[in-house]
C-alpha positions in Angstrom: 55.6 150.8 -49.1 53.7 153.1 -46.6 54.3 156.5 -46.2 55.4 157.6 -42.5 51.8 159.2 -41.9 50.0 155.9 -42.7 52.4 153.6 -41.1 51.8 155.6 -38.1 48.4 155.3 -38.3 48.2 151.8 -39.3 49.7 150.6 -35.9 47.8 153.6 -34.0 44.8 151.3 -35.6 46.0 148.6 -33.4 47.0 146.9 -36.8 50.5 145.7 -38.3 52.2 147.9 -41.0 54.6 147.0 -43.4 57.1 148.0 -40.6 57.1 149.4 -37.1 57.9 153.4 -37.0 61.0 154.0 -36.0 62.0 157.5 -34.0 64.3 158.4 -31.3 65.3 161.6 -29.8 67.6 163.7 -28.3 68.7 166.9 -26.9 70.8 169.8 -28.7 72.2 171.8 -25.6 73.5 175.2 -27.2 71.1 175.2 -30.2 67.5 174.7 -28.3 67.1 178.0 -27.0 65.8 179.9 -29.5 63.2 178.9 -32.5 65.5 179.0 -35.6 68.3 177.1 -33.3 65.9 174.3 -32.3 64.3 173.8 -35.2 67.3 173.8 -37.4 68.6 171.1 -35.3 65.8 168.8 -35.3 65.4 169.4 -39.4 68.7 168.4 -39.1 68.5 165.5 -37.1 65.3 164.2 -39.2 67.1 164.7 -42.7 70.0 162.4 -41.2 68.3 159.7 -39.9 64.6 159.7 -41.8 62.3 158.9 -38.7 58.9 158.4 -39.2 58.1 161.6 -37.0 59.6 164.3 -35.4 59.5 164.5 -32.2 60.6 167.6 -30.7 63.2 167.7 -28.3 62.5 170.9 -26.6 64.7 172.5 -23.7 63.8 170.7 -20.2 63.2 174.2 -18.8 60.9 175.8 -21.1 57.9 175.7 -19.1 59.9 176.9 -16.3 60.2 180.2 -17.3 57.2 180.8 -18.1 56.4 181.2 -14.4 59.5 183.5 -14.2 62.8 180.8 -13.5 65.7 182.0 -15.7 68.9 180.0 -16.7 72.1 180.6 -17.9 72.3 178.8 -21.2 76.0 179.1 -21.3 76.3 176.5 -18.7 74.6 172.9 -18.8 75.0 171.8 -15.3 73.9 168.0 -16.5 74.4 167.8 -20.1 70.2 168.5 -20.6 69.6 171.7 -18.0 71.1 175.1 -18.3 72.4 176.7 -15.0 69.6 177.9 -13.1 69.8 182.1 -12.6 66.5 183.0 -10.5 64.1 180.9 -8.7 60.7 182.3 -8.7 59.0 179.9 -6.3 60.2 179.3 -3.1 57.5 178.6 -1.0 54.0 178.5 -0.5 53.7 181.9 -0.5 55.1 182.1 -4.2 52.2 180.2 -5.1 49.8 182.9 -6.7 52.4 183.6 -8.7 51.3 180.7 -11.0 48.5 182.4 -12.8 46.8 181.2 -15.9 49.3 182.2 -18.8 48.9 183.1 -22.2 50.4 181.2 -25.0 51.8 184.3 -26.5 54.1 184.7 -23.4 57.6 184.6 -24.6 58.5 181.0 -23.1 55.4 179.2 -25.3 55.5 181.3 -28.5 59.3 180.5 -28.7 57.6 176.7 -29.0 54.9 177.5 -31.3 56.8 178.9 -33.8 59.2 175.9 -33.3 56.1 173.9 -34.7 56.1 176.3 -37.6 59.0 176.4 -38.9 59.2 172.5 -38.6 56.5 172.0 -40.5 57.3 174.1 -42.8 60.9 173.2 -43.5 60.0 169.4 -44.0 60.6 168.0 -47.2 57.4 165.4 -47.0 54.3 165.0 -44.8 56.0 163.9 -41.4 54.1 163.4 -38.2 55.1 165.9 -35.2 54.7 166.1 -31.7 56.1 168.9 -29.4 56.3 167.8 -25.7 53.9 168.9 -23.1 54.9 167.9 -18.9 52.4 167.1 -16.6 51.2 170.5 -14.6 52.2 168.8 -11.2 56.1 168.2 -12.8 55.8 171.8 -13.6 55.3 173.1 -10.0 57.5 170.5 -8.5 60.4 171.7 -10.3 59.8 175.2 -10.2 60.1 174.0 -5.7 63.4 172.7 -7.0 62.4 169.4 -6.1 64.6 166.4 -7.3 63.7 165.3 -10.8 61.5 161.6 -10.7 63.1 159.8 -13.6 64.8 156.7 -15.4 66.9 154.9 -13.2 67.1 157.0 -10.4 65.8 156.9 -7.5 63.4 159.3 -5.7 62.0 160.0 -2.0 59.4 161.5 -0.7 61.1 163.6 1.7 62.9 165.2 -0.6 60.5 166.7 -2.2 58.4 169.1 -0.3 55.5 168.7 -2.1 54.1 165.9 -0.3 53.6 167.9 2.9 52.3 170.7 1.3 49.7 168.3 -0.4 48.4 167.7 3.1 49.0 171.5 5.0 47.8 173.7 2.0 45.8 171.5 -0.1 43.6 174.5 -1.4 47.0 176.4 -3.0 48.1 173.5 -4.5 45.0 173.0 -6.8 44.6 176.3 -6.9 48.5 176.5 -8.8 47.7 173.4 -10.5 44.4 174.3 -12.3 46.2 177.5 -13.7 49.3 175.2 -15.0 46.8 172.8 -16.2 44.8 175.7 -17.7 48.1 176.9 -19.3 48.8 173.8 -20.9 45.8 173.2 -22.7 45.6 176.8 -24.2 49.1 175.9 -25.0 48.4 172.6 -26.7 45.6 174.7 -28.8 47.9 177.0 -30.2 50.3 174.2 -30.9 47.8 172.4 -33.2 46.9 175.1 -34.6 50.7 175.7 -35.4 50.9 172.2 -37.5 51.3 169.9 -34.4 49.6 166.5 -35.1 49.4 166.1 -31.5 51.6 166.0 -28.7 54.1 163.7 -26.7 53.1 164.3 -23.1 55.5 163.8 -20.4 54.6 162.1 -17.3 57.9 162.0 -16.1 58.0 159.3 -13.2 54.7 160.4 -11.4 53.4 157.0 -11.2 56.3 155.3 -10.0 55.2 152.8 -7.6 56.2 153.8 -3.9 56.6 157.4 -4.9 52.8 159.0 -4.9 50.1 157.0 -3.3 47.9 155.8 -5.7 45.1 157.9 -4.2 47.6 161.0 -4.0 48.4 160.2 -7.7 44.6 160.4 -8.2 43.6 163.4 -6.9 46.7 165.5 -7.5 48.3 164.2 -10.8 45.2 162.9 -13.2 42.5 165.3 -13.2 45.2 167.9 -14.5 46.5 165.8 -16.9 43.2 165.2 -18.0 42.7 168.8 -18.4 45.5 169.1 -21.3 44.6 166.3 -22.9 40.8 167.2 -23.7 42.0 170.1 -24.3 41.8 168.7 -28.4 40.0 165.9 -29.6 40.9 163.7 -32.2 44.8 164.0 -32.2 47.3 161.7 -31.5 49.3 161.7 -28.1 51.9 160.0 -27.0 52.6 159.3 -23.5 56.0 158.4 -21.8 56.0 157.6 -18.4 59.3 156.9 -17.3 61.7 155.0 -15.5 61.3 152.0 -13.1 58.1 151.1 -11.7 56.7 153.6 -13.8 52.3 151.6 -13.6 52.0 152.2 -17.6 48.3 150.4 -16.7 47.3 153.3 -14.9 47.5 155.5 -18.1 45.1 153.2 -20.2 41.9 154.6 -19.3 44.0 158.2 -20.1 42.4 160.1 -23.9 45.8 159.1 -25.2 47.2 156.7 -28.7 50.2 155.4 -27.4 51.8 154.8 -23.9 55.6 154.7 -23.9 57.3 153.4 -21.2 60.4 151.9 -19.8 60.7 148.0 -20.7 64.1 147.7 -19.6 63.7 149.2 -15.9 62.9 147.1 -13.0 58.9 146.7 -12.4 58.3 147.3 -15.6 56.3 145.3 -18.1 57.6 144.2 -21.8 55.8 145.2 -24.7 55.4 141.0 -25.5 52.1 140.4 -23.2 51.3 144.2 -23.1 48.0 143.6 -25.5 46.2 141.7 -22.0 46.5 145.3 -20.1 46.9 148.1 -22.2 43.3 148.2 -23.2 43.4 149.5 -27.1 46.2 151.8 -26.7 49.3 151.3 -28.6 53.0 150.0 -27.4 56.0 152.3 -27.4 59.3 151.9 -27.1 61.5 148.6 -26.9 65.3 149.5 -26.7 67.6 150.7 -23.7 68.6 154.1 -24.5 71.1 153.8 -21.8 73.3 152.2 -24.6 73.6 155.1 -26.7 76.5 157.4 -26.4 78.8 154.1 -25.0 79.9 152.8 -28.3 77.5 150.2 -28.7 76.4 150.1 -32.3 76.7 146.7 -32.4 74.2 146.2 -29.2 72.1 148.3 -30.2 72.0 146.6 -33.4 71.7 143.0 -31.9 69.2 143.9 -29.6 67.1 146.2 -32.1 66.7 143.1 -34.4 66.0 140.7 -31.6 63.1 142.4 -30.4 61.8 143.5 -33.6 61.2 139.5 -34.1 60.0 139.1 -30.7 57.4 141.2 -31.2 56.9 140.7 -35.0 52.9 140.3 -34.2 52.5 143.2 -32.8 51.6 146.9 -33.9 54.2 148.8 -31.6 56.2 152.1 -32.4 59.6 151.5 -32.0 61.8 153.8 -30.2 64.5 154.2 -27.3 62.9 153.7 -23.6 63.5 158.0 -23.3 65.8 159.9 -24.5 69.3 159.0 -25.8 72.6 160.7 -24.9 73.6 164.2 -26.0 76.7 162.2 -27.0 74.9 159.7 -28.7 77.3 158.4 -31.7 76.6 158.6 -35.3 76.9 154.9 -36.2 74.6 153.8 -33.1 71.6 156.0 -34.1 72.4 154.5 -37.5 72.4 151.2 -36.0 69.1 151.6 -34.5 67.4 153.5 -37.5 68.4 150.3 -39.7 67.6 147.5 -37.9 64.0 148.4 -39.4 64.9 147.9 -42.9 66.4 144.3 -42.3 63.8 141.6 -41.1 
C-alpha cells in the first residue's frame, strides 16, 4: 500500500497508483477566523475522514482584509461569508489603496501560521495546500461585484469591472500587479511555513461568455502567472469553477493538476480529458451539490461508478468544489469509502 505522499505523486506522474487520492473539503463558519480555530478544525476534519491531503479551507474573505474590508464574523450572510462591516474600495479612486503588502500583515500571517500548526499537528507525512485566489477575484470582490461561481449565473453588467477595464486601463494593472505581487510573496512565506504547494482558485474567470478570451488574456493570466512562478518545483492545484468553466485554457498554466467542474453544463468529463489536458493531471469527479441533502447512498453509487469509468486513469478524486457546511457525516463517509471497495 502507498503512502498518501507517494500516491499523490504517483498520479501527479501521470501514472496509476494503487488507488486514486481521495480529499474533499469544506468550510467551518465560526471556527475559521483565527489560526488555532481553523486549524483545529481541519486536524479535525483530516483525523475523521483520513484524506490523502489537506486542503485548507480558509475563510472566503481573508484576502479581503488585507486591503482593509472588515466583517462581522458573528453573522454568515450565506453560510460561507461573514457580514461585511467596511468596504474599503469603492471606486476608482480607492484604487491606490491596493499597494504591495507584506506577508506579515495580520490577514496573511493569520494563514501562515495556519500552515504551521497543520503541519505540525499531523500525525503522518500528509500533503497540504492552503488556497490562493486569482489577483483579479481579489479586486473584483473588494468592488463588491457578484461572485462568478458553480451554477450561477453571472453578467457583465453587473460587475463594474468590465468598463473600468476599458476607461482606466492603467489603474487596473497598476492594482493588479500589487495583488499579484502580494500573492507571490505570500505563497513564499507559505512554503516556507510547510505548504507543499498551493490550491489556486480561479474561481469562474474563464467561464465562457463571461471575459473575452482576449480580456481573459491580458487581465487575468499574466497575474496569475505571477503567483505561480512565484516557486518552482511544487505542486498546485487548480480549480476553475462552475459551468463553462475552459479547463483547456489552464494547460499551458505552471500547474500539476486542473480541477474543474464535470457535472456543470459546458464542461468536459475527466473520461477523454488525456486528448486536451496536455500532461496535467485530472481532478475532481463527483457533484458536490449532493452533499448536505441526504444522499449517502448517491454519493456512494455514483463515487463507485465513476471510479470504474475511469479505472485507467491517474485522476485525484474529489467533489467538483466545495461541499455543504451541512454536509452529513455518513455522506462524507460515503464518499471517503468508495476508494477502499473496487
Amino acid at each position: 500500500m502507498m503512502t498518501k505522499r507517494e500516491r499523490l505523486n504517483t498520479v501527479l506522474s501521470g501514472k496509476l497508483a494503487d488507488r486514486p487520492p481521495i480529499c474533499a473539503y469544506k468550510h467551518f463558519p465560526g471556527r475559521e477566523h483565527t489560526a488555532a480555530g481553523l486549524a483545529e478544525a481541519m486536524l479535525e476534519f483530516q483525523s475523521r475522514y483520513d484524506w490523502d491531503f489537506v486542503k485548507i479551507q480558509s475563510r472566503g474573505c481573508y484576502l479581503l482584509e488585507a486591503w482593509g474590508d472588515t466583517y462581522d464574523y458573528s453573522v454568515y450572510e450565506n453560510q460561507v461569508f461573514p457580514k461585511l462591516v467596511h468596504r474599503q474600495i469603492r471606486s476608482i479612486e480607492d484604487f491606490p489603496k491596493f499597494t504591495r503588502k507584506d506577508p506579515s500583515e495580520p490577514a496573511f500571517a493569520e494563514q501562515i501560521e495556519v500552515v504551521r500548526m497543520i503541519r505540525s499537528g499531523l500525525k503522518e507525512d500528509i500533503p497540504v495546500f492552503p488556497t490562493v485566489f486569482t489577483p483579479v477575484n481579489v479586486i473584483s470582490c473588494m468592488l463588491g461585484a457578484p461572485p462568478v461561481r458553480r451554477h450561477i449565473e453571472a453578467y457583465r453588467e453587473e460587475n463594474s469591472l468590465f468598463r473600468l477595464f476599458y476607461t482606466d486601463r492603467e489603474r487596473i494593472h497598476r492594482a493588479l500587479k500589487e495583488v499579484a505581487l502580494t500573492l507571490a510573496d505570500f505563497y513564499r512565506e507559505l512554503v516556507d511555513a510547510g505548504a507543499d504547494g498551493m490550491f489556486y482558485g480561479a474561481i469562474g474567470w474563464a467561464r465562457e461568455g463571461y471575459l473575452t478570451l482576449e480580456e481573459w488574456e491580458e487581465f487575468v493570466r499574466p497575474y496569475d502567472e505571477i503567483v505561480l512562478n512565484a516557486v518552482k518545483g511544487r505542486t498546485v492545484l487548480l480549480h476553475t469553477c462552475g459551468m463553462r468553466s475552459n479547463p483547456e485554457r489552464f494547460v499551458s498554466y505552471p500547474i500539476s493538476a486542473i480541477h474543474w467542474d464535470q457535472c456543470a453544463d459546458g464542461n468536459p468529463e475527466i473520461y477523454g480529458s488525456g486528448s486536451w489536458i496536455g500532461g496535467k493531471t485530472p481532478m475532481g469527479g463527483i457533484n458536490e451539490m449532493l452533499f448536505g441533502t441526504n444522499a449517502a447512498h448517491q454519493i456512494s453509487r455514483e463515487s463507485k461508478a465513476l471510479l470504474q469509468k475511469n479505472r485507467e486513469i491517474p485522476f485525484i478524486f474529489v467533489p467538483n468544489c466545495s461541499v455543504a457546511v451541512n454536509s452529513l457525516d455518513e455522506e462524507l463517509r460515503a464518499f471517503r469509502d468508495s476508494v477502499e471497495v473496487r
